[in-house]
Biopython code that builds the backbone (N, CA, C, O; Angstrom):
import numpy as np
from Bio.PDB.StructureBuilder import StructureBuilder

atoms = [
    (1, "UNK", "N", (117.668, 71.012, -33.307)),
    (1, "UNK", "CA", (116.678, 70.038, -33.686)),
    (1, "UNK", "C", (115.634, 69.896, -32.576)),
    (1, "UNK", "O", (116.157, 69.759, -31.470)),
    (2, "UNK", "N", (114.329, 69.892, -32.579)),
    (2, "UNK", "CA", (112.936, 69.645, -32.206)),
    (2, "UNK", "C", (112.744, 68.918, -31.738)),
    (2, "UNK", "O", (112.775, 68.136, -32.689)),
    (3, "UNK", "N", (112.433, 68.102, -30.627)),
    (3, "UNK", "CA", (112.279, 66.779, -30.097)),
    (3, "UNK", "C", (110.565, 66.853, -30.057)),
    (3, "UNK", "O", (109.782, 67.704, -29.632)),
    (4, "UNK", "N", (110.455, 66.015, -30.473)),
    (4, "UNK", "CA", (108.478, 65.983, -30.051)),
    (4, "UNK", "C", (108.234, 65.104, -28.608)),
    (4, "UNK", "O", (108.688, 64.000, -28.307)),
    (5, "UNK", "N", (107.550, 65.802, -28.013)),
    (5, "UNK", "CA", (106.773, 65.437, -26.921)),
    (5, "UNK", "C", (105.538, 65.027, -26.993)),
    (5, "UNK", "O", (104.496, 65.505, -27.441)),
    (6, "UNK", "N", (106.080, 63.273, -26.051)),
    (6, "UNK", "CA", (104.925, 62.329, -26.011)),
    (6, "UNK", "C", (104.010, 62.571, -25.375)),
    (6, "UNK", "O", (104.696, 61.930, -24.579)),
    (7, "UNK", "N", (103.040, 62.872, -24.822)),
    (7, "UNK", "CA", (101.745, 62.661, -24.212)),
    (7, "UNK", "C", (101.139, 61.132, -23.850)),
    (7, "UNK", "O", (101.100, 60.116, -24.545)),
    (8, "UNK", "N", (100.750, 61.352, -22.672)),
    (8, "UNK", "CA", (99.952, 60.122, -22.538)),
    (8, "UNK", "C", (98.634, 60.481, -22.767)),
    (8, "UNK", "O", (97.983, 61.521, -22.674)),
    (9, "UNK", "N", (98.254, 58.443, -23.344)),
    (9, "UNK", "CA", (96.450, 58.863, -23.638)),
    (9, "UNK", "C", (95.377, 58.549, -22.132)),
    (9, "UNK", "O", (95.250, 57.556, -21.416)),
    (10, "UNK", "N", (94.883, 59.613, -22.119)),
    (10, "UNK", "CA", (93.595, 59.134, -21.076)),
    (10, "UNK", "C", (93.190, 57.950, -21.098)),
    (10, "UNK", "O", (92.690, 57.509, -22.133)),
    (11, "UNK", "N", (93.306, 57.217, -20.036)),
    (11, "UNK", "CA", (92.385, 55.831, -20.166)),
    (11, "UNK", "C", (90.933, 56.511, -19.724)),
    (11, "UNK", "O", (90.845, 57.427, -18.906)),
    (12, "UNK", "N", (89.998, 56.001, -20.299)),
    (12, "UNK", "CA", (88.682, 56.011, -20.036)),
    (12, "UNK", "C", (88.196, 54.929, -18.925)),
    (12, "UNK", "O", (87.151, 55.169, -18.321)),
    (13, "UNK", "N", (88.914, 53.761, -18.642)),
    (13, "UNK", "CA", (88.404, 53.153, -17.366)),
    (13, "UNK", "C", (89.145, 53.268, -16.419)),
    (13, "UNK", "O", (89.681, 52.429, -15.695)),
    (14, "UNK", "N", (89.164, 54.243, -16.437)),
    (14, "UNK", "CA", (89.376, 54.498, -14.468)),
    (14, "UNK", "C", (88.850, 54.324, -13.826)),
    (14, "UNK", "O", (89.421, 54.662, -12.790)),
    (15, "UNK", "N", (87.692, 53.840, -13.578)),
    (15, "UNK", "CA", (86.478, 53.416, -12.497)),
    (15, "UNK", "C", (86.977, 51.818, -12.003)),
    (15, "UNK", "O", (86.498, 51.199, -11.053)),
    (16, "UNK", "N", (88.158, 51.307, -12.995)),
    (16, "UNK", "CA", (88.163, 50.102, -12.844)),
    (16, "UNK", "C", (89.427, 49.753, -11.658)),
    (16, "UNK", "O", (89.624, 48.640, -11.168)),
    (17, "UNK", "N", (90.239, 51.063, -11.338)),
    (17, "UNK", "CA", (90.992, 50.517, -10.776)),
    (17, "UNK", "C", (90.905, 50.876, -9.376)),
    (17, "UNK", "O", (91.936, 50.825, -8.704)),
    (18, "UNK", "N", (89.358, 51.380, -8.627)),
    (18, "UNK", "CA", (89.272, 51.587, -7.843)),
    (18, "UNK", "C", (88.997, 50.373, -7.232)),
    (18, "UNK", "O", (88.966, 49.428, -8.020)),
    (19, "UNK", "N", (88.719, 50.025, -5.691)),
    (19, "UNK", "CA", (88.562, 48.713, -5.322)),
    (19, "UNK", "C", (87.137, 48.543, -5.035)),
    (19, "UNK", "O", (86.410, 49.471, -4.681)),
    (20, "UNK", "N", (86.752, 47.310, -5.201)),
    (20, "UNK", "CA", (85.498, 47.212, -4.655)),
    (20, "UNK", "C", (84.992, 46.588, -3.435)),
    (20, "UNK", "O", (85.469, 45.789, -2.630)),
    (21, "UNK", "N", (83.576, 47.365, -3.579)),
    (21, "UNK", "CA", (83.230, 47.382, -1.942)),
    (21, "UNK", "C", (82.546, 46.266, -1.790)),
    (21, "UNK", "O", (81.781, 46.262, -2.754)),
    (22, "UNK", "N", (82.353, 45.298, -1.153)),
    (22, "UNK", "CA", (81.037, 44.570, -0.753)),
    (22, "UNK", "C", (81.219, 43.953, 0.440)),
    (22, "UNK", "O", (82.265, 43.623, 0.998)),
    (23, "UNK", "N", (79.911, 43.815, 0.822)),
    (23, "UNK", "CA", (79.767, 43.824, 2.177)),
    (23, "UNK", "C", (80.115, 43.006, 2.896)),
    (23, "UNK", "O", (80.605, 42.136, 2.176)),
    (24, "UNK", "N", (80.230, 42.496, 4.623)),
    (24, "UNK", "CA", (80.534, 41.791, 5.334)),
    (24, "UNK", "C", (80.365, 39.900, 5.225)),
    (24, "UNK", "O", (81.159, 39.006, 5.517)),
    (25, "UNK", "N", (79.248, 39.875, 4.785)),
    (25, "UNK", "CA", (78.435, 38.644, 4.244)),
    (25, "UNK", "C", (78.812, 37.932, 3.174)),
    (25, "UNK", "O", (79.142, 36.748, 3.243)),
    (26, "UNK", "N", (78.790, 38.533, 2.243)),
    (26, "UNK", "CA", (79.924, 38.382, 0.715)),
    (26, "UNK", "C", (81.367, 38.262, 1.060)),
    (26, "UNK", "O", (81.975, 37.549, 0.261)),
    (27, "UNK", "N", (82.163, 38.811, 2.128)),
    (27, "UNK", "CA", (83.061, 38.974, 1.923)),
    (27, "UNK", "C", (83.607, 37.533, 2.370)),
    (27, "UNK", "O", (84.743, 37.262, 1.982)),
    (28, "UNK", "N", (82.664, 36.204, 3.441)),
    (28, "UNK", "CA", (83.461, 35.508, 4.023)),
    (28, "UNK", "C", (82.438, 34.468, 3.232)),
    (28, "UNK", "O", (82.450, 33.371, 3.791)),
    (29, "UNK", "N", (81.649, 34.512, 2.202)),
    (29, "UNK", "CA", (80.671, 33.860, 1.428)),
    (29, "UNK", "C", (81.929, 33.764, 0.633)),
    (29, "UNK", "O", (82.201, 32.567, 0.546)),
    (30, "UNK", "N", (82.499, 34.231, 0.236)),
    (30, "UNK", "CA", (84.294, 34.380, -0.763)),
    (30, "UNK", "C", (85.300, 33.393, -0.122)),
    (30, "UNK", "O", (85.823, 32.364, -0.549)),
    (31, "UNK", "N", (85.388, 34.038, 1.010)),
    (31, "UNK", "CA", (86.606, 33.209, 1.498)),
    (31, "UNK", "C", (86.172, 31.636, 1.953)),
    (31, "UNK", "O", (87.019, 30.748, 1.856)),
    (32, "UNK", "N", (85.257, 31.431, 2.290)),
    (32, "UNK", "CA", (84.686, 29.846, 2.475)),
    (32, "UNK", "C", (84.780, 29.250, 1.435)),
    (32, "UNK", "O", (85.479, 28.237, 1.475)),
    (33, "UNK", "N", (84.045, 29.670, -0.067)),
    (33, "UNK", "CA", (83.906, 29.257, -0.804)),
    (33, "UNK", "C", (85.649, 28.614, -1.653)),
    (33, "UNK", "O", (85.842, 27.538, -2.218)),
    (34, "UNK", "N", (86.752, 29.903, -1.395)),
    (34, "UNK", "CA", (88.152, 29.929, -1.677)),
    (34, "UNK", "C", (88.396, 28.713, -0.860)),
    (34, "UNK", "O", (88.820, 27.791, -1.558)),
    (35, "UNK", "N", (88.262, 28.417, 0.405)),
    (35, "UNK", "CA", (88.831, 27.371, 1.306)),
    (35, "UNK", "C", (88.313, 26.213, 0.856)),
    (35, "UNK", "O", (89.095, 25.263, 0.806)),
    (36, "UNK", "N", (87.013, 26.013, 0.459)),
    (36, "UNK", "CA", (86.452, 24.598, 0.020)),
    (36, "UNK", "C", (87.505, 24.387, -1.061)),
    (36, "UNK", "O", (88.118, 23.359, -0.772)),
    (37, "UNK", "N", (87.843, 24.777, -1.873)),
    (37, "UNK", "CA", (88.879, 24.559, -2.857)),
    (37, "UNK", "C", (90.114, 24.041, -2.591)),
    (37, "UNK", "O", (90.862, 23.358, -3.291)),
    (38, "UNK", "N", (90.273, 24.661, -0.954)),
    (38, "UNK", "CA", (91.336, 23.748, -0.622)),
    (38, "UNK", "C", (93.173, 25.156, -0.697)),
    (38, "UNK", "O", (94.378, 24.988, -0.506)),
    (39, "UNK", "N", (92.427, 26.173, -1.016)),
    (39, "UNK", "CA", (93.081, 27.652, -0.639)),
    (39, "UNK", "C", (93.727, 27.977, 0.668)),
    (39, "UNK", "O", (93.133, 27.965, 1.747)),
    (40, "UNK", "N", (95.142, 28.304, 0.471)),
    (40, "UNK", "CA", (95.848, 28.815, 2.042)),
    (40, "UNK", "C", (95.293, 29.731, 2.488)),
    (40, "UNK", "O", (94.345, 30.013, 1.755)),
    (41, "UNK", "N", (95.383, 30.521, 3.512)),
    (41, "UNK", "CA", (94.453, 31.888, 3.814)),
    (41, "UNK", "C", (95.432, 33.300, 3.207)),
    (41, "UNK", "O", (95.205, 34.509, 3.198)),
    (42, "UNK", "N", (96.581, 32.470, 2.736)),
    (42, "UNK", "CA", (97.616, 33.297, 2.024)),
    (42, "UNK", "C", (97.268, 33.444, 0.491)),
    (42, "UNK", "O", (97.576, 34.303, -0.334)),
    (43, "UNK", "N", (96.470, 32.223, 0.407)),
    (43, "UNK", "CA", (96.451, 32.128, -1.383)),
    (43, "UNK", "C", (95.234, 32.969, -1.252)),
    (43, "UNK", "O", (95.113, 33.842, -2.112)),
    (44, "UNK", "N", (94.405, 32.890, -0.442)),
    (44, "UNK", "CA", (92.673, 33.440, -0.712)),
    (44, "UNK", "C", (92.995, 34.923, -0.532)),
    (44, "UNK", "O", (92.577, 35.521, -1.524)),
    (45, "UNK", "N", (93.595, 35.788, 0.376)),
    (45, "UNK", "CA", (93.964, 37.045, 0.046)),
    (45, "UNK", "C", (94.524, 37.280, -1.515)),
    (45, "UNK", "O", (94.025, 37.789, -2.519)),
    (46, "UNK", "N", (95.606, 36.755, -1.261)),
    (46, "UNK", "CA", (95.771, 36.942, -3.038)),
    (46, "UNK", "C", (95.170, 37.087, -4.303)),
    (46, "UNK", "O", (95.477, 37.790, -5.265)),
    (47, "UNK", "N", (94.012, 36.072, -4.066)),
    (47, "UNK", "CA", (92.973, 35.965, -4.978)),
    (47, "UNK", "C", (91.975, 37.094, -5.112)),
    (47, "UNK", "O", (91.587, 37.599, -6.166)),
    (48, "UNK", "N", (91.531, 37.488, -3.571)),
    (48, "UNK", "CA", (91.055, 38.206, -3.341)),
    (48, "UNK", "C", (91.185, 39.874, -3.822)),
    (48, "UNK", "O", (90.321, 40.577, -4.346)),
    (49, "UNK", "N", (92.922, 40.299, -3.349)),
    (49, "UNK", "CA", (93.663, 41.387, -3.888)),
    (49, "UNK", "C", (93.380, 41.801, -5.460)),
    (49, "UNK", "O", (93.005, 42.842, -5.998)),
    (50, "UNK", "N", (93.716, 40.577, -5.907)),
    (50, "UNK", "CA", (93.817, 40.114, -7.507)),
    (50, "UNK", "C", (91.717, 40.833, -7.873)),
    (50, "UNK", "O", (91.449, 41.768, -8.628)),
    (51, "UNK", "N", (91.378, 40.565, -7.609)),
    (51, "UNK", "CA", (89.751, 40.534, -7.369)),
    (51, "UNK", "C", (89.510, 42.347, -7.111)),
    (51, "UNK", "O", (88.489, 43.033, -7.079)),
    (52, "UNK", "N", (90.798, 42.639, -6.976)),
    (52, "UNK", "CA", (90.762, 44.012, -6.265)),
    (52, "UNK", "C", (89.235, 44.444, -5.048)),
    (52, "UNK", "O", (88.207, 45.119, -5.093)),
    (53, "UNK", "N", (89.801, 43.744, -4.284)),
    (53, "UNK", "CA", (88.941, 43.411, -2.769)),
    (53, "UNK", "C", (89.914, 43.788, -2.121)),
    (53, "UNK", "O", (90.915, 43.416, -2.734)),
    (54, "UNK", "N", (90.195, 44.339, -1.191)),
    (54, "UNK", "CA", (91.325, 44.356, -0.010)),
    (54, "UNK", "C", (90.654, 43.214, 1.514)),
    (54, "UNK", "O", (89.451, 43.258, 1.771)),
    (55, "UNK", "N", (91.154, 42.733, 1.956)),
    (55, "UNK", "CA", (90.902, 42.087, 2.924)),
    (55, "UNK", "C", (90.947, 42.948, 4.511)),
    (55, "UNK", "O", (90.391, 42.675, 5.575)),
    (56, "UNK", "N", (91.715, 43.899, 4.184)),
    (56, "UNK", "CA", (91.774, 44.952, 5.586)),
    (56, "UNK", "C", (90.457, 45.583, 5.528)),
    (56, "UNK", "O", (90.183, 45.719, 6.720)),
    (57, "UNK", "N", (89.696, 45.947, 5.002)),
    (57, "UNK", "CA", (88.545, 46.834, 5.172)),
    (57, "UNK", "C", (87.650, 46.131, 5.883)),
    (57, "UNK", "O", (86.849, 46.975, 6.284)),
    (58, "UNK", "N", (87.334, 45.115, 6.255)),
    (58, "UNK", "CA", (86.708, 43.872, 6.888)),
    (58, "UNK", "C", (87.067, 43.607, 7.934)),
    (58, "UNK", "O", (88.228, 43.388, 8.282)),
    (59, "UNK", "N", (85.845, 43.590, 8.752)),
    (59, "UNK", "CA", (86.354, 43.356, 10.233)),
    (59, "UNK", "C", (87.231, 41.560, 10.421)),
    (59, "UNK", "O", (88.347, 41.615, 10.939)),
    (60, "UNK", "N", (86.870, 40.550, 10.136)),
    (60, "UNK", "CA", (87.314, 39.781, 10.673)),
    (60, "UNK", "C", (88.835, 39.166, 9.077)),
    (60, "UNK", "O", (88.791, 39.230, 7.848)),
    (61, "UNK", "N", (89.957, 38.632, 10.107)),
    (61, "UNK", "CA", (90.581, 38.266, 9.192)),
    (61, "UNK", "C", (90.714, 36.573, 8.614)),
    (61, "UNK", "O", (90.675, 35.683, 9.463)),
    (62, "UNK", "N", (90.804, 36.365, 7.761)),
    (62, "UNK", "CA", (90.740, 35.203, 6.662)),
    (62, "UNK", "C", (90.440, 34.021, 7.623)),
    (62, "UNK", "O", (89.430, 33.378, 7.908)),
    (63, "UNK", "N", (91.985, 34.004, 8.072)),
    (63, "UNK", "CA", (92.470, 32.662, 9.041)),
    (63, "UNK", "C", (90.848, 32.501, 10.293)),
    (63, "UNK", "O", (89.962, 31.650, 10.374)),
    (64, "UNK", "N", (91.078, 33.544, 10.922)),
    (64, "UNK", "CA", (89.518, 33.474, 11.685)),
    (64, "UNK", "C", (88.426, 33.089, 11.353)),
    (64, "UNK", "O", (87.720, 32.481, 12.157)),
    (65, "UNK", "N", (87.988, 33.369, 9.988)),
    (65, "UNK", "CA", (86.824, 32.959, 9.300)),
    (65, "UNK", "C", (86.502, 31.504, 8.721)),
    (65, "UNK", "O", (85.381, 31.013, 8.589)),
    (66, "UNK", "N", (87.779, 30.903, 8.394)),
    (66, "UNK", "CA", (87.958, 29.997, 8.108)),
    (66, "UNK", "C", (88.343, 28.930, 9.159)),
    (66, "UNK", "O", (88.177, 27.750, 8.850)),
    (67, "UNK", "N", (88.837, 29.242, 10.363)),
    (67, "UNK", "CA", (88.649, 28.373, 11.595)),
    (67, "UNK", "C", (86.994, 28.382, 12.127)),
    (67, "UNK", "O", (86.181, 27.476, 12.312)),
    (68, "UNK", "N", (86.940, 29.738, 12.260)),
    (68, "UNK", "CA", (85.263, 29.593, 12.908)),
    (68, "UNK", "C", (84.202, 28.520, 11.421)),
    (68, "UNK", "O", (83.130, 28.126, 11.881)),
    (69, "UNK", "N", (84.376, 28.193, 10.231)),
    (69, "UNK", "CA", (83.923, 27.252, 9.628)),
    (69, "UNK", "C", (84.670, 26.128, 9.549)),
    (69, "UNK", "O", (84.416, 25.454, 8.550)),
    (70, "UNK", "N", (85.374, 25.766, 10.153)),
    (70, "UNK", "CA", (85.907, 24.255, 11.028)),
    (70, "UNK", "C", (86.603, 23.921, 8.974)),
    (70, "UNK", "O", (86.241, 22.950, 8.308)),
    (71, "UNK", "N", (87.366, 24.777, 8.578)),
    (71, "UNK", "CA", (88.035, 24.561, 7.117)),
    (71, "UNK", "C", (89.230, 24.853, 7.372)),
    (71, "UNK", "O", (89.504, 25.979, 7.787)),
    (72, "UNK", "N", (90.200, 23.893, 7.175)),
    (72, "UNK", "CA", (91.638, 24.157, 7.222)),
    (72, "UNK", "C", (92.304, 23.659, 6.230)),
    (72, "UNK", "O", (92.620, 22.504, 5.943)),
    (73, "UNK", "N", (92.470, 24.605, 5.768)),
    (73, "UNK", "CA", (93.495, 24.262, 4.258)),
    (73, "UNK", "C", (94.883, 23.539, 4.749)),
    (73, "UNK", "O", (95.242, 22.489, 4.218)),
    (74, "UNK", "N", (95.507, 24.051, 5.609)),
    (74, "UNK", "CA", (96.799, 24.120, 6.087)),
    (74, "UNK", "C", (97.367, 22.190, 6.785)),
    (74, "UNK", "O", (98.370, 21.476, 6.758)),
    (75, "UNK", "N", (95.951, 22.141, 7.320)),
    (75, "UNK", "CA", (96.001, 20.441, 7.353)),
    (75, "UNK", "C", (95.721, 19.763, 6.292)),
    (75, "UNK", "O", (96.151, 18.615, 6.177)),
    (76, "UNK", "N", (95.007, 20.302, 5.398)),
    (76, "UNK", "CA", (94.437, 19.560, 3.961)),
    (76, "UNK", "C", (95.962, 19.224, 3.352)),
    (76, "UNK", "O", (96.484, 18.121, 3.191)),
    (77, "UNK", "N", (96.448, 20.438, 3.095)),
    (77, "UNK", "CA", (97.531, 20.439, 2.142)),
    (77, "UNK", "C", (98.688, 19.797, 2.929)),
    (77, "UNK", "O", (99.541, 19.408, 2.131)),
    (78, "UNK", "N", (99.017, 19.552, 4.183)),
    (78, "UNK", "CA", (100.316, 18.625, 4.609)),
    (78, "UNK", "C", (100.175, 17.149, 4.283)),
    (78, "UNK", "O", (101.023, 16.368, 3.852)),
    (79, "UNK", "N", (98.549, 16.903, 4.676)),
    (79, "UNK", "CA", (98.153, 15.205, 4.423)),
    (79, "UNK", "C", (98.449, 14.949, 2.469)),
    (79, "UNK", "O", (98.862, 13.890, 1.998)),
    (80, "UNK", "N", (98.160, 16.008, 1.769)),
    (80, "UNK", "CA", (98.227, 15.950, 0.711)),
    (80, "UNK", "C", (100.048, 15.614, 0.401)),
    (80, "UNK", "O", (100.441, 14.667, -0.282)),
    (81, "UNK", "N", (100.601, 16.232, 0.815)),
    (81, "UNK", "CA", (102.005, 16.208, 0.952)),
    (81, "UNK", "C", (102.833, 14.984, 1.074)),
    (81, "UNK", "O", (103.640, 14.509, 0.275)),
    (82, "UNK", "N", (102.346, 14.452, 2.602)),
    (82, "UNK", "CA", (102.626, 13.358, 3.320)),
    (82, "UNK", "C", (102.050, 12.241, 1.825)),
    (82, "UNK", "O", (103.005, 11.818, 1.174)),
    (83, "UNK", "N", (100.925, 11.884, 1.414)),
    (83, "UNK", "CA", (100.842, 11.009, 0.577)),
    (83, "UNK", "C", (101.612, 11.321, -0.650)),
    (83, "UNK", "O", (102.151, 10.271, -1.000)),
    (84, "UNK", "N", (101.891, 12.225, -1.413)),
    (84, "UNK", "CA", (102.970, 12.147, -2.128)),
    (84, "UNK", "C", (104.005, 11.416, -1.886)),
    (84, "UNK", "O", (104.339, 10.465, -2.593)),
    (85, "UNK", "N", (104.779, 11.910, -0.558)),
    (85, "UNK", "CA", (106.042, 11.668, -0.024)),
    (85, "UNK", "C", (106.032, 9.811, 0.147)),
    (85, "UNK", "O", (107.075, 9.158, 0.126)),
    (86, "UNK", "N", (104.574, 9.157, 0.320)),
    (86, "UNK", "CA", (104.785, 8.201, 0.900)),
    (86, "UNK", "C", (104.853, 7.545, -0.439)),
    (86, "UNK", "O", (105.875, 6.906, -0.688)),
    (87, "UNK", "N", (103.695, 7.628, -1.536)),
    (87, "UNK", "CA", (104.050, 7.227, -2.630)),
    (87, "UNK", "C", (105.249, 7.101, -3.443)),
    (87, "UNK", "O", (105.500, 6.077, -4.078)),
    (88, "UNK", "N", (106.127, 8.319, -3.428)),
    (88, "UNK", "CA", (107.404, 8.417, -3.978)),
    (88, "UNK", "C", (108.190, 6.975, -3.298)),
    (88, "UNK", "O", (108.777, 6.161, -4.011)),
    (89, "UNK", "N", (108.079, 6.858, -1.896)),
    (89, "UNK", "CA", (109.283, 6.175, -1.172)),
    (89, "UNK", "C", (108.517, 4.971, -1.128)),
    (89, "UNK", "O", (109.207, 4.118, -0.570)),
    (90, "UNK", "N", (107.395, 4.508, -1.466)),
    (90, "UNK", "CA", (106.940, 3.270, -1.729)),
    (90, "UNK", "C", (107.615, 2.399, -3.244)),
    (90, "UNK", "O", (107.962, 1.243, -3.484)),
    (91, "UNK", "N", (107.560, 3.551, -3.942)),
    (91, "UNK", "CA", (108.707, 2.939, -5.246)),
    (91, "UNK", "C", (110.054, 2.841, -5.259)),
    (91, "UNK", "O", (110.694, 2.072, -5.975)),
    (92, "UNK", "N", (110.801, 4.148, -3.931)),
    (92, "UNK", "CA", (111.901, 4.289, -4.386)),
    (92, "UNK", "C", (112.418, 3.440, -2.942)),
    (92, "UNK", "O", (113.083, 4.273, -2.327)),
    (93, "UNK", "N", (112.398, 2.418, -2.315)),
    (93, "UNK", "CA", (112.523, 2.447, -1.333)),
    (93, "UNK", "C", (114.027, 2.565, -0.591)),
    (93, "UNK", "O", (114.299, 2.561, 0.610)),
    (94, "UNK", "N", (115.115, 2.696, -2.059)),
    (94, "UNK", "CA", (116.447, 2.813, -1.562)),
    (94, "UNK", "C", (116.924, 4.264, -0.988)),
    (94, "UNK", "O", (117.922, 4.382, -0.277)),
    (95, "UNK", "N", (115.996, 5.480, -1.428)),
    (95, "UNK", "CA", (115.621, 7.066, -0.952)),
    (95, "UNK", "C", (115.384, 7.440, 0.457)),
    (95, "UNK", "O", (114.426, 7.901, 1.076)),
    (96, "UNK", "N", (116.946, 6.975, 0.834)),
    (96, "UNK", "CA", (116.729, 7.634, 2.707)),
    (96, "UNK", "C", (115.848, 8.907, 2.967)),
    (96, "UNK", "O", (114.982, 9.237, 3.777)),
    (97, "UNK", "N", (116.644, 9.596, 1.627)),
    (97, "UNK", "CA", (115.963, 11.415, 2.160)),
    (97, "UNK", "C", (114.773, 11.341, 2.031)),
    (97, "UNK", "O", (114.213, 11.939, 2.950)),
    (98, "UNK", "N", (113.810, 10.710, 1.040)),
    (98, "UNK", "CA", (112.586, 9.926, 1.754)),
    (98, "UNK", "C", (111.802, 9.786, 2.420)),
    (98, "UNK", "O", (110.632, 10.164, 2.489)),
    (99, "UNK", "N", (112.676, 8.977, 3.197)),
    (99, "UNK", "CA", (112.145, 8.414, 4.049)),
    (99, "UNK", "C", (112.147, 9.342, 5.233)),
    (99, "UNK", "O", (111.077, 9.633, 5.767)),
    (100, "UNK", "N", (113.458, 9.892, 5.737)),
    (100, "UNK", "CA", (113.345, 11.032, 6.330)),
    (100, "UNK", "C", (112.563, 11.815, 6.351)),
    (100, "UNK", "O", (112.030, 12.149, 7.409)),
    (101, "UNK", "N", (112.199, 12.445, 4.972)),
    (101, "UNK", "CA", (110.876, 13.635, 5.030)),
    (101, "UNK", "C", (109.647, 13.018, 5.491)),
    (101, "UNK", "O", (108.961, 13.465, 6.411)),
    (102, "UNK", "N", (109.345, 11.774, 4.690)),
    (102, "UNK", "CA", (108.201, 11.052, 5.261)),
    (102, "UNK", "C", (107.822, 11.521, 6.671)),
    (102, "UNK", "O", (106.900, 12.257, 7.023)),
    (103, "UNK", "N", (108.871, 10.842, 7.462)),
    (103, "UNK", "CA", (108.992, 10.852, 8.890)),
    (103, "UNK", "C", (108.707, 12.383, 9.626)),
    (103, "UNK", "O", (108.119, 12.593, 10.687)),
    (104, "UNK", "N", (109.308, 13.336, 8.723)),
    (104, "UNK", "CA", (109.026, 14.082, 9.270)),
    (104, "UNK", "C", (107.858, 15.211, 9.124)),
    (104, "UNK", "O", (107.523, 16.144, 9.853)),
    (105, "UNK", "N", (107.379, 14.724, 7.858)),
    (105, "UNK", "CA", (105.977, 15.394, 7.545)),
    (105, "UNK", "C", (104.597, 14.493, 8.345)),
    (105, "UNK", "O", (103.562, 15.081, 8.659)),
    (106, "UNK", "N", (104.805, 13.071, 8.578)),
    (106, "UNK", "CA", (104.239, 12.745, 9.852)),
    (106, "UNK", "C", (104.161, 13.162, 11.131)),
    (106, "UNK", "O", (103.255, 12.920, 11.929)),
    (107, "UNK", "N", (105.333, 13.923, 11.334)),
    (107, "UNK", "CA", (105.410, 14.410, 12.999)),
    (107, "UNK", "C", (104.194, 15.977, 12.681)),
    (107, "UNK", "O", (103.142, 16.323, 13.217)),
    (108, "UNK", "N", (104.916, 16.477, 11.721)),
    (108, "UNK", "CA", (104.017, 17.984, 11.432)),
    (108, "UNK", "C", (102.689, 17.568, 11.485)),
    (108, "UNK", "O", (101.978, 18.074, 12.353)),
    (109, "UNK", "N", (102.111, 16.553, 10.546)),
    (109, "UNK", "CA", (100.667, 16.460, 10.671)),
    (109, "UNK", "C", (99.964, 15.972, 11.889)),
    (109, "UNK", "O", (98.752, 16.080, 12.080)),
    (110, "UNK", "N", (101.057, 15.279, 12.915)),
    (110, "UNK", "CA", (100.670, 15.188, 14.008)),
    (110, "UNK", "C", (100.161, 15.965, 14.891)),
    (110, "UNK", "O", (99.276, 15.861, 15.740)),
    (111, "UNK", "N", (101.258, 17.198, 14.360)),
    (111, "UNK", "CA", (101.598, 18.348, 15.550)),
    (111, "UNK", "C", (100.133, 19.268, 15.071)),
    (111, "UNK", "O", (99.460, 19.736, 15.989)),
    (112, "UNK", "N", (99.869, 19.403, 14.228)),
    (112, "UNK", "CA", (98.791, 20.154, 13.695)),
    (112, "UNK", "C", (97.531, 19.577, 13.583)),
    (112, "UNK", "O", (96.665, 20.258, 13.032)),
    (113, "UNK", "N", (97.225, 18.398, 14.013)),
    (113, "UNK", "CA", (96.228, 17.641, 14.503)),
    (113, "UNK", "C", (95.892, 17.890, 15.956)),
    (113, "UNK", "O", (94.694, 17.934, 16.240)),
    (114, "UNK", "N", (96.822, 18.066, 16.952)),
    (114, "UNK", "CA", (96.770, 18.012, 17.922)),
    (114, "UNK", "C", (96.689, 20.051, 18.315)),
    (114, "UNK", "O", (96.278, 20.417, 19.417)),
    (115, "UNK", "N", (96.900, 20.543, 17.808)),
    (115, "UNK", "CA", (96.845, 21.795, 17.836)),
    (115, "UNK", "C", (95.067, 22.376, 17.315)),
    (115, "UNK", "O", (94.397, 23.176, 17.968)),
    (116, "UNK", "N", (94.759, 21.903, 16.386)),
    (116, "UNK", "CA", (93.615, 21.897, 15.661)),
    (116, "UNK", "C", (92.286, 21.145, 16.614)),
    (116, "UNK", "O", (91.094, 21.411, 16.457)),
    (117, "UNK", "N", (92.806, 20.239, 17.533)),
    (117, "UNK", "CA", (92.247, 19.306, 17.860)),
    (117, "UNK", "C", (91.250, 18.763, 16.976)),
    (117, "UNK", "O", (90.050, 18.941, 17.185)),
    (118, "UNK", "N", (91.757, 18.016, 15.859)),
    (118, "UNK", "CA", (91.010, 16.950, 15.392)),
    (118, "UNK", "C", (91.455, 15.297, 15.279)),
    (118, "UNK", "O", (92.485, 14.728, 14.917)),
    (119, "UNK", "N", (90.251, 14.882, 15.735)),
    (119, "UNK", "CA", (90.645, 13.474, 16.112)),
    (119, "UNK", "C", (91.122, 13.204, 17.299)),
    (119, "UNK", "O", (91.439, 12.050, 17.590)),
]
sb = StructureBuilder()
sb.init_structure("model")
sb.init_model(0)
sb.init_chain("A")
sb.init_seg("    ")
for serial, (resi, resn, name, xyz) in enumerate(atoms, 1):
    if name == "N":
        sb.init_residue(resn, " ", resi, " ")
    sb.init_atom(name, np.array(xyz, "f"), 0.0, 1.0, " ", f" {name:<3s}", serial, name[0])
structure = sb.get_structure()
């Protein structure tokens, strides 16, 4: 008995899965714009990848670009955290573990205030 052989079909867009190029200017016109949003420099590669951009072809990397524009996601998102945490334990106030995290997502935003030097 004969088995038939599958073939694959040509895709016709192959142009699409090459990456694209653009230039130095664009490239951190991207990532600023990703950080105003409030983007890790982990999430903005991603996005970026996804975008099929590579971030290595570029001289400077994410985190750099986004310090030299005084944007830090990384403090945005702990303070964001910390008020959750405080809200939760403002209702629950019998929630040691809580209160604990509270406490200790205060020390982090400390520590990263003082590292950042802001304030």
């Amino acid at each position: 008995m004969l088995k038939k052989i599958r073939t694959k079909k040509k895709d016709s867009n192959k142009k699409d899965l090459k990456p694209k190029k653009i230039s130095q200017l664009e490239f951190e016109k991207k990532i600023i714009e990703f950080g105003k949003k409030g983007l890790t420099s982990e999430k903005i590669g991603e996005e970026l990848r996804q975008q099929k951009i590579h971030p290595r072809e570029y001289n400077k990397k994410i985190s750099k670009i986004l310090k030299d524009n005084y944007i830090n996601p990384d403090l945005k998102n702990v303070n964001a955290k910390l008020e959750k945490v405080k809200k939760h334990y403002e209702k629950n106030k019998q929630d040691k573990r809580a209160k604990r995290e509270k406490d200790r997502i205060f020390s982090q935003l400390k520590k990263l205030k003082k590292y950042f030097k802001v304030e």
